[in-house]
Phi, psi and omega in degrees: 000156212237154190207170172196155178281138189232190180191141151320058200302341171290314197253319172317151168248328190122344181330334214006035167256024153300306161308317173290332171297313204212076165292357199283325189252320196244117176227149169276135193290193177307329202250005181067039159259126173314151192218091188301126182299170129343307181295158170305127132329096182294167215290309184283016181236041175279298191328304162289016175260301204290333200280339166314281180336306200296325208254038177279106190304355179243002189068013163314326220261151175192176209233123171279148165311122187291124189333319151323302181246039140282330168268355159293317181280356165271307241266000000 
C-alpha cells in the first residue's frame, strides 16, 4: 500500500525534524513549519518516512493511505 505524509498543523510546533530526517518530502516554511510533499512515498524512503512520524516529538506527523488508495478503500 502507497502512503503519503500528512501533519497536524494544530499540534506541530516547528521543532523540524522531521525536514531533516526526511528533506526529500519535507520542507520548512519561513517560520519552521513543515510543508508536506503531495506525492506517494517512494518505496525507498518509506523506512525514513515512517521513523519521521515516529520520532516527531508532538505526534503531528503520520502517514496517509496514498489518493489511489483511499479510493479503493471507499468502495
Amino acid at each position: 500500500m502507497k502512503h503519503r505524509l500528512a501533519v497536524n498543523p494544530i499540534a506541530c510546533t516547528g521543532h523540524g525534524l522531521c525536514a531533516e530526517m526526511l528533506p526529500e518530502l519535507i520542507r520548512l516554511d519561513e517560520w519552521g513549519f513543515p510543508i508536506v510533499s503531495d506525492r506517494a512515498i517512494p518505496h525507498d524512503l518509506s523506512p525514513l518516512a515512517r521513523r519521521a512520524v515516529r520520532i516527531c516529538p508532538e505526534l503531528a506527523l503520520r502517514l496517509d493511505p496514498a489518493a489511489a488508495d483511499r479510493k479503493v478503500a471507499a468502495q
